[in-house]
GUDO-141839 format. One record per residue: z, x, y of N, C-alpha, C in turn. Coordinates in steps of 0.2 Angstrom, whole numbers, padded with zeros to 4 digits, always signed. Each point is the difference from the previous one (the first is absolute). Layout:
# residues N
ZXYZXYZXY...
This chain:
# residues 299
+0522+0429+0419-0003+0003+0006+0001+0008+0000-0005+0004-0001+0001+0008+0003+0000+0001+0006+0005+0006-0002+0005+0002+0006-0005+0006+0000+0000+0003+0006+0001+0007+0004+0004+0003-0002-0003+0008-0002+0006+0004+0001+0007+0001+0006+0005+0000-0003+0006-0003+0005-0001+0004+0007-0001+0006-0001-0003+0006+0007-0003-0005+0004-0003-0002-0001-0009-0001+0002+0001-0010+0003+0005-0002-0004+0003-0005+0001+0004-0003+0006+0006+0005+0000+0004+0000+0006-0006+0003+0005-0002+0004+0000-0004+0004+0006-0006-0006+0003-0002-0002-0003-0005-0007+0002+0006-0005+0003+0005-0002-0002+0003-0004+0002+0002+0000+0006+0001+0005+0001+0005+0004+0007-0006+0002+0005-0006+0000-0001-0006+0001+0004-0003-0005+0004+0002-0006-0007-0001-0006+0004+0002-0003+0003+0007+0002-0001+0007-0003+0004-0002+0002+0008-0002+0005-0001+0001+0006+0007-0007-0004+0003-0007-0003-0002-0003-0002+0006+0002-0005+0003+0005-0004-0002+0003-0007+0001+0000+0000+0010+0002+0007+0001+0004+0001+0007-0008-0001+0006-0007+0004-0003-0006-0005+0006+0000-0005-0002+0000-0002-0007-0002-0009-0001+0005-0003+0004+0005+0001+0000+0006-0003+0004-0002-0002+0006-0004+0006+0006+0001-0001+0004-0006-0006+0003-0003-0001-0003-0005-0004-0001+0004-0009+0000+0006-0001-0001+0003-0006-0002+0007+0001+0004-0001+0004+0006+0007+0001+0004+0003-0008+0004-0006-0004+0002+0002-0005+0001+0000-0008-0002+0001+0004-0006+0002-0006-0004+0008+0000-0004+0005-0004+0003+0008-0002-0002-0001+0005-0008+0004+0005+0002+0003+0006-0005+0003-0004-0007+0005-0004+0000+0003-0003-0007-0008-0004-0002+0000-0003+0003-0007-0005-0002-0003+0003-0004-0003+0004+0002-0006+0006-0002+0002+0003-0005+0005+0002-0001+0004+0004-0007-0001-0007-0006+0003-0005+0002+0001-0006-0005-0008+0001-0002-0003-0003+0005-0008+0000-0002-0003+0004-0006+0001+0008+0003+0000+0005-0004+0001+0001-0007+0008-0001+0001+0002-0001-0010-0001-0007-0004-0002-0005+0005-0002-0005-0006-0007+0001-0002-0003+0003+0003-0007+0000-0002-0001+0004-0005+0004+0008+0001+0001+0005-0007+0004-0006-0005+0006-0004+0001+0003-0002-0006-0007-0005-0004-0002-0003+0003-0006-0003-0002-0004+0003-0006-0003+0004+0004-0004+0006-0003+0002+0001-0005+0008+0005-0001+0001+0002-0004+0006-0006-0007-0002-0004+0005+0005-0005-0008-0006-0001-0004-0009-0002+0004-0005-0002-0003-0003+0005-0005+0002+0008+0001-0002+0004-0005+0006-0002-0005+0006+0001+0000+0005+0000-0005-0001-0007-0004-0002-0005+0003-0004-0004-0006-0007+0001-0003-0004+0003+0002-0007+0003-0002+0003+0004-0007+0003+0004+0000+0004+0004-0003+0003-0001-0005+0001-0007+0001+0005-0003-0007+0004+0004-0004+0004+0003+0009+0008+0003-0004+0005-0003-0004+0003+0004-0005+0003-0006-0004+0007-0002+0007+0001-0006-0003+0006-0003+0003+0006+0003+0000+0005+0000+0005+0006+0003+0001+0004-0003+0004+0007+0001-0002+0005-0006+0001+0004+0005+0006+0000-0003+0005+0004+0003+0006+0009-0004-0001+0002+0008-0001+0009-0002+0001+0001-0001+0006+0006-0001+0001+0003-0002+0006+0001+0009+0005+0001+0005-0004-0001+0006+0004-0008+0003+0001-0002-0004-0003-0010-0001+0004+0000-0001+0005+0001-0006+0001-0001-0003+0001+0005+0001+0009+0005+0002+0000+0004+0003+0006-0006+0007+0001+0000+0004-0004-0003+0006+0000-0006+0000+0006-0003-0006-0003-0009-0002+0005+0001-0004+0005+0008-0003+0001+0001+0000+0006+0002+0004+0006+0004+0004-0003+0001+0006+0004-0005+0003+0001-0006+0002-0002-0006+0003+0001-0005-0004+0004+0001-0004+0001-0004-0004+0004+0004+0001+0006+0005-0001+0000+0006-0001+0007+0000+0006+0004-0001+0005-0006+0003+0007+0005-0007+0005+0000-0002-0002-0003-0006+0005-0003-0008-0001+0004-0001-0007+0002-0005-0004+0001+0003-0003+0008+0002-0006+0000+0003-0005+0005+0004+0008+0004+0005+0000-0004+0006+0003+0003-0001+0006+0006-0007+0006-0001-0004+0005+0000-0004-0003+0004-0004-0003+0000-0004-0005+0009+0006-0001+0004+0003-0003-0002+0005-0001+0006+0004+0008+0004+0003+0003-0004+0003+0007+0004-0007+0003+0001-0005+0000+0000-0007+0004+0002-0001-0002+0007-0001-0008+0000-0003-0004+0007+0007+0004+0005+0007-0003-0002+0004-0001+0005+0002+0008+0002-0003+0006-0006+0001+0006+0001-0004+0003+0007-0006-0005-0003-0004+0004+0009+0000-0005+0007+0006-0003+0000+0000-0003+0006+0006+0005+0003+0001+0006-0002+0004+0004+0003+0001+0007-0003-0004+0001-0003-0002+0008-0002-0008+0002-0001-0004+0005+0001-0004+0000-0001-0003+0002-0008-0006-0001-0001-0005+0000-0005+0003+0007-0002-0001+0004+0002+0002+0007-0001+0005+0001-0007+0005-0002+0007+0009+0001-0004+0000-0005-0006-0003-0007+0000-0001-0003-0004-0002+0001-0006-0007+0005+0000-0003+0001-0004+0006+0007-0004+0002+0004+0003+0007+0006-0001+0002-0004-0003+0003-0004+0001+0006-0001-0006-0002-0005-0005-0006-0005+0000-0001-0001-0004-0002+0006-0007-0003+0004+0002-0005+0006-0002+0004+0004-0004+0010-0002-0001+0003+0002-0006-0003-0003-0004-0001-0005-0001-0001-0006-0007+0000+0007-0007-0005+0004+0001+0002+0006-0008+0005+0003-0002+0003+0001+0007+0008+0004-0001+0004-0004-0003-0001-0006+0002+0008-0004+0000-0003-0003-0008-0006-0002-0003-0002+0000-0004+0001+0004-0008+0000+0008+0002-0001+0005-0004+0010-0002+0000+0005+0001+0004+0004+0000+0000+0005-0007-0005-0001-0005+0004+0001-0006-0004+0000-0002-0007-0008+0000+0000-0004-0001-0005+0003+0003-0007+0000+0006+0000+0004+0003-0008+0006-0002+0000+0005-0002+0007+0006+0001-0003+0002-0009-0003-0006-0004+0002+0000-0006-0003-0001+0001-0007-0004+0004-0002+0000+0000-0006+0004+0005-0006+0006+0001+0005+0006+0004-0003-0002+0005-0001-0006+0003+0004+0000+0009-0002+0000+0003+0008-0001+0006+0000-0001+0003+0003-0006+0004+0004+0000-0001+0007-0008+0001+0003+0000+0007-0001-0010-0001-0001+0000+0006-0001-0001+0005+0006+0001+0007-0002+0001+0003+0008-0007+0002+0000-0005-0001-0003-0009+0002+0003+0000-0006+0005+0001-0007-0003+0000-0007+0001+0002+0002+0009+0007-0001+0000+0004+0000+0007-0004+0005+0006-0002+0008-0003-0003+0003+0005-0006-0002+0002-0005-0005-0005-0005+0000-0001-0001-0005+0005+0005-0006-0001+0001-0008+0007+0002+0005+0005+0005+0004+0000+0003+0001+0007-0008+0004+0005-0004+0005-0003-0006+0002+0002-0005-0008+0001+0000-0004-0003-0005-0006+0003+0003-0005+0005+0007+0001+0001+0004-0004+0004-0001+0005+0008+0000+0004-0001-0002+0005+0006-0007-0001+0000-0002+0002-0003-0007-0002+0003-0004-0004+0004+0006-0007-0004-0003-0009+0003+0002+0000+0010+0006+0003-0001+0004+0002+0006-0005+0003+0004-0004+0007-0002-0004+0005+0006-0005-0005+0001-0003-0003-0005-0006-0006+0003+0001-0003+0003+0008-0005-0003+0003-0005+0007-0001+0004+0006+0005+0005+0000-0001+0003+0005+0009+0000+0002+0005-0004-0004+0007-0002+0002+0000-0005+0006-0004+0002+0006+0001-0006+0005+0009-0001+0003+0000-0004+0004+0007-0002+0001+0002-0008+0001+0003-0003+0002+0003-0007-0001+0009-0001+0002+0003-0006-0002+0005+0000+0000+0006+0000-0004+0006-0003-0001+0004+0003-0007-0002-0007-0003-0002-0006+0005-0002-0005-0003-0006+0000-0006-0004+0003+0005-0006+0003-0003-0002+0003-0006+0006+0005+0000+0000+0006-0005+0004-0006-0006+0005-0003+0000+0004-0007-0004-0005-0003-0005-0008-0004+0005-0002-0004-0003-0005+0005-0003-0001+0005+0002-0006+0003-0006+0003+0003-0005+0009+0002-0001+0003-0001-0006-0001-0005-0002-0001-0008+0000+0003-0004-0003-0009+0000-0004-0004+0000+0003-0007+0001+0000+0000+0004-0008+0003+0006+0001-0001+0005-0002+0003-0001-0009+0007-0003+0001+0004-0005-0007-0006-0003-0002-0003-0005+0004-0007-0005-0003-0006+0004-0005-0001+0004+0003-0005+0005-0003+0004+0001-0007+0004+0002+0000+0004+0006-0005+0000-0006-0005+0003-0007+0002+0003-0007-0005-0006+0000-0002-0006+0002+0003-0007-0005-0003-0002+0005-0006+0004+0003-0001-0001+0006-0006+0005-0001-0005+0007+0001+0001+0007+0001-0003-0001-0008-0003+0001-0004+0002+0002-0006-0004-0008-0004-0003-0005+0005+0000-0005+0000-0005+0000+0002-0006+0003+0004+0001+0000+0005-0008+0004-0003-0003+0005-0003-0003+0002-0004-0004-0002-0007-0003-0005-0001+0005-0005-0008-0001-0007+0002-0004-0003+0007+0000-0007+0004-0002+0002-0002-0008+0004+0004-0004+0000-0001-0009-0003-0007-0002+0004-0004+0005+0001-0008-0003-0008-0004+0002+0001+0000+0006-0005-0005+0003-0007+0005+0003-0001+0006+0000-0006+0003+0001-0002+0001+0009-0006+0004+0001+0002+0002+0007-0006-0007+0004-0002-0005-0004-0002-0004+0003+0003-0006+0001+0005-0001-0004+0005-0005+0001+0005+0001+0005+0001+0007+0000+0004+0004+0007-0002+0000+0005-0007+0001+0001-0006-0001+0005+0003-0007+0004-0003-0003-0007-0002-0011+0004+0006-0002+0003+0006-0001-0005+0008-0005+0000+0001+0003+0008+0003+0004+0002+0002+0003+0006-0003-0001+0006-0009+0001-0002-0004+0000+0007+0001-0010+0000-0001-0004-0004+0002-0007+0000+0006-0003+0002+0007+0005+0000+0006-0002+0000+0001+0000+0007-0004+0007+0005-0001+0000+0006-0002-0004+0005-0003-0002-0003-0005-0005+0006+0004-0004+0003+0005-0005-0005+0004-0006+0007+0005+0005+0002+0001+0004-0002+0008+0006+0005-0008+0001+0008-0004+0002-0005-0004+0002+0009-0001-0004+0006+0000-0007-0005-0003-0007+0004+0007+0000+0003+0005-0002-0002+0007+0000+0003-0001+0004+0006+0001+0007-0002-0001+0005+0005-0002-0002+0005-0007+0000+0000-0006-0003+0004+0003-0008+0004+0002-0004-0002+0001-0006+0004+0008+0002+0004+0005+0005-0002+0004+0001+0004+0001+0004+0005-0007+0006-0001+0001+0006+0005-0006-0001+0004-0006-0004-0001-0004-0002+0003-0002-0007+0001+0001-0002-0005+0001-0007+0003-0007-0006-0002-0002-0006+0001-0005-0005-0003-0004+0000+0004+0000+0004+0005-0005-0002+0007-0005+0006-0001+0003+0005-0004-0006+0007+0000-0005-0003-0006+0002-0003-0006-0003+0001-0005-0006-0003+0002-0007+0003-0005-0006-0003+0002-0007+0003-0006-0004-0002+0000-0006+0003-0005-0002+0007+0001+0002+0004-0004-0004+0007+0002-0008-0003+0003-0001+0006+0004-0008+0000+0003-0005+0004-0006-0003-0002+0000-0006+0005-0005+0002+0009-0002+0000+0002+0004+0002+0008+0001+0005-0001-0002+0008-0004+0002+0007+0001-0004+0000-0003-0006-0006-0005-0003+0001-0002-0011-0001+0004+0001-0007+0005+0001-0004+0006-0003+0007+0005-0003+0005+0001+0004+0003+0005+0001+0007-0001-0005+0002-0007+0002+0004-0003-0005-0002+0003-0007-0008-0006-0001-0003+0004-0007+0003+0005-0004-0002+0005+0005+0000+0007-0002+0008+0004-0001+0002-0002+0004+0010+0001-0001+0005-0004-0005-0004-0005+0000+0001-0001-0009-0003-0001-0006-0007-0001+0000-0002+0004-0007+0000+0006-0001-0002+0004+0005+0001+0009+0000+0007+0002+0000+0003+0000+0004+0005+0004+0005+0005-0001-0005+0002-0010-0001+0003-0001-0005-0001-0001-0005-0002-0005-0003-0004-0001-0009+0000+0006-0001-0004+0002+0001-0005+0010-0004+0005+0002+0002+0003+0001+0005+0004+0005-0001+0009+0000-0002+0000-0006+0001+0009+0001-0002-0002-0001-0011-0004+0000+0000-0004-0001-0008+0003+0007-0001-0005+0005+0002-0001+0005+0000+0006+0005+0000+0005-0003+0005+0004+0005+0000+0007-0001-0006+0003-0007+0000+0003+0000-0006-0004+0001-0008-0006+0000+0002-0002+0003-0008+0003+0009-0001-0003+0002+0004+0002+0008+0003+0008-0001+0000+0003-0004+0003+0008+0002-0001+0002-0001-0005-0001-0003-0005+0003-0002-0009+0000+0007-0003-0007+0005+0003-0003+0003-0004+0004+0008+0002+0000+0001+0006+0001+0005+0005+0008+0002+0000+0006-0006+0001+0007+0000+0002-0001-0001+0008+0003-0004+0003+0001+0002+0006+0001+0004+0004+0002+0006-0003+0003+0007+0003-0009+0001+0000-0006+0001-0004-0005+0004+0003-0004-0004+0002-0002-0007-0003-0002-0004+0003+0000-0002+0008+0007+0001+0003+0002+0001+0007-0002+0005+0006-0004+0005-0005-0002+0006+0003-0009-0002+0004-0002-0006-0003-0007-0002+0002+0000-0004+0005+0007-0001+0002+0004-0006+0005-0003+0004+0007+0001+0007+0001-0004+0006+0006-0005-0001-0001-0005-0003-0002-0008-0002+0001+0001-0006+0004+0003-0005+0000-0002-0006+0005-0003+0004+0007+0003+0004+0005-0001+0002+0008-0006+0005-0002-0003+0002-0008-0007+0003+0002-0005-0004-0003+0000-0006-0001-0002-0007-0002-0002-0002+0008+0004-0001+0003+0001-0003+0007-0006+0004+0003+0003+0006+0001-0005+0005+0004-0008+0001-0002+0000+0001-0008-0006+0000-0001-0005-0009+0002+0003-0006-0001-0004-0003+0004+0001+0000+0005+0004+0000+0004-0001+0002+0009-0006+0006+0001+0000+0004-0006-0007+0004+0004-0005-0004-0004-0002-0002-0006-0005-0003+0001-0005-0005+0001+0007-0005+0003-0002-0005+0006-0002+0004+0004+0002+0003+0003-0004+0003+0008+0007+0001+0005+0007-0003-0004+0005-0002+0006+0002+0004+0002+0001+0007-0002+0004+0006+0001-0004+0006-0003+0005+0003+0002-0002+0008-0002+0006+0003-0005-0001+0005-0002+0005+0005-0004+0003+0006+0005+0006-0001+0001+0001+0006+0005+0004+0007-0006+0003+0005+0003+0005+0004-0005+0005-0004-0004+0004-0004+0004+0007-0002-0003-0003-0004-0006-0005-0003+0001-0003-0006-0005-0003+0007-0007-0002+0005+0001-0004+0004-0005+0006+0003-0003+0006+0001+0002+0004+0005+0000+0005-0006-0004+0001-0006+0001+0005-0005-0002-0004-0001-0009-0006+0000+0001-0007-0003-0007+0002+0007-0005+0001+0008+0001+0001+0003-0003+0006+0001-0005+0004-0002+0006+0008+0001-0003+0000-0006-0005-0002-0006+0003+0000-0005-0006-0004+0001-0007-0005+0003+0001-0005+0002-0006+0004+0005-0003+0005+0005+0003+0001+0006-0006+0008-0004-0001+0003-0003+0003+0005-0005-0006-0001-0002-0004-0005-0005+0001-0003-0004-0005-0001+0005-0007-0005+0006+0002-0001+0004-0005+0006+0003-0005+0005+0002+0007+0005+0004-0005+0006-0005-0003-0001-0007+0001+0004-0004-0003-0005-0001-0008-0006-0002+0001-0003+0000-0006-0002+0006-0006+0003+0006+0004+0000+0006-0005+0003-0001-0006+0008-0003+0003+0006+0001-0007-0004-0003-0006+0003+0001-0005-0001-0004-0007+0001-0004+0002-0005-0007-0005+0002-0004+0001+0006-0005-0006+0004-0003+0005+0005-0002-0006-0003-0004-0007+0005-0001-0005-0003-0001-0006-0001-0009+0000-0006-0002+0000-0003-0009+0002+0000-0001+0005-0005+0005+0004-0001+0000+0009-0005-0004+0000-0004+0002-0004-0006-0003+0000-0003-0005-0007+0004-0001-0003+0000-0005-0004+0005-0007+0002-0004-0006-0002+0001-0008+0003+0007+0000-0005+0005-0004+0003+0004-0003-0006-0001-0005-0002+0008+0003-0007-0005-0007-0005+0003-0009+0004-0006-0002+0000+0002-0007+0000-0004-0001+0007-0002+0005+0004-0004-0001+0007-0003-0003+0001-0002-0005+0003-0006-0005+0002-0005+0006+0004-0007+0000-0002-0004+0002+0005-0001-0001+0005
């Protein structure tokens, strides 16, 4: 399968992630775990049925694979719906959106020292300028310590749905990292679903909520969790994390071109800052096999 340039890769991905928040609104009343489960088994579908088309060669999952996609599912996937829902029964969208909105810093940060190097310092100033940014969009908002708690925990999910990819990408490819995960998900959700809401909610999406379903897991997820672990094999974590600040102008530019909203200052002034991180993180050199597949990758 051809890839996109990794630039161009994460940046689509992270756009598409970001209109997730109108479709969303669109399926508010439909049981939250449900709807996630829904969501990823339809990507896992999709995306097991291209890795057959594909006739990737076969690959033997060890026992640290195999723990590996489960953590990623638990904390990165399931794990990450849960601290988001339970985060806005007590903080607002705003503050929520703020601390998710490290996701580059803690990435650029992490990310190298995983790989027993050292971040680079364009890297760190470049996430801490996109982390700010996501912030003045959010807006920071306020909430409680409860509140501030769960969208740390939110905020771990995000970072896991990266960090414990990059060592599954060499082996099994960013479509097999894609599938395993979004499929490992589903009964953690279902679980979720029948004990925090219970057997009395569940029911058939309405016309308007598959449509939407549809679209938040072939788009939102398939194509784009594809998309972005392609970009992070290629990229490293550390600048790949940097395209993480495009989700909230993803958001905002479909809230304008549905009709939903408007662009105010904090919102033009948030999309700035994140554009010139983004840039000045991609300025460094790049390291040597950034953009070269390793050997033995499945495409």
């Amino acid at each position: 399968m051809r890839s996109l340039p990794a630039p161009v890769g994460a940046a689509s991905a992270m756009l598409l992630v970001g209109t997730s928040t109108a479709v969303s609104a669109t399926i508010a009343d439909y049981p939250v775990f449900a709807g996630q489960a829904l969501r990823y088994g339809l990507a896992a579908v999709i995306l097991l049925v291209v890795v057959q088309h594909q006739r990737l060669p076969r690959v033997r999952l060890t026992p640290r694979d195999v723990l590996l996609l489960v953590a990623l599912a638990a904390t990165g996937l399931a794990g990450f719906n849960f601290f988001l829902v339970e985060a806005t029964r007590h903080a607002g969208p705003a503050m929520i959106g703020a601390v998710v909105g490290a996701v580059p810093l803690v990435l650029a940060l992490v990310g190298p020292l995983l790989e027993r190097r050292r971040p680079a310092p364009r890297t760190v100033a470049a996430a801490l300028v996109v982390a700010v940014g996501t912030a003045v969009a959010a807006g920071l908002g306020s909430g409680s310590l409860t509140g501030l708690l769960l969208a740390l925990g939110a905020l771990a999910g995000e970072v896991a749905f990266s960090l414990l990819a990059v060592p599954l990408l060499p082996k099994l490819g960013p479509l097999r990292v894609a599938a395993y995960p979004a499929a490992l998900s589903v009964p953690m959700l279902l679980v979720a679903s029948l004990a925090l809401e219970g057997t009395g909610v569940l029911r058939l999406p309405t016309p308007n909520e598959a449509a939407a379903f549809v679209y938040l897991g072939a788009i939102v997820t398939a194509a784009a969790f594809f998309l972005w672990y392609d970009a992070l094999r290629r990229l490293g974590a550390d600048r790949a994390g940097l395209f993480a600040g495009l989700v909230p102008v993803g958001a905002l530019l479909t809230t304008v071109v549905l009709g939903l909203g408007s662009a105010g200052p904090a919102d033009v002034t948030g999309v700035v800052l994140v554009a010139a991180g983004v840039a000045l993180g991609l300025r460094q050199p790049a390291r040597r096999g950034d953009e070269r597949v390793p050997a033995g990758a499945a495409a």
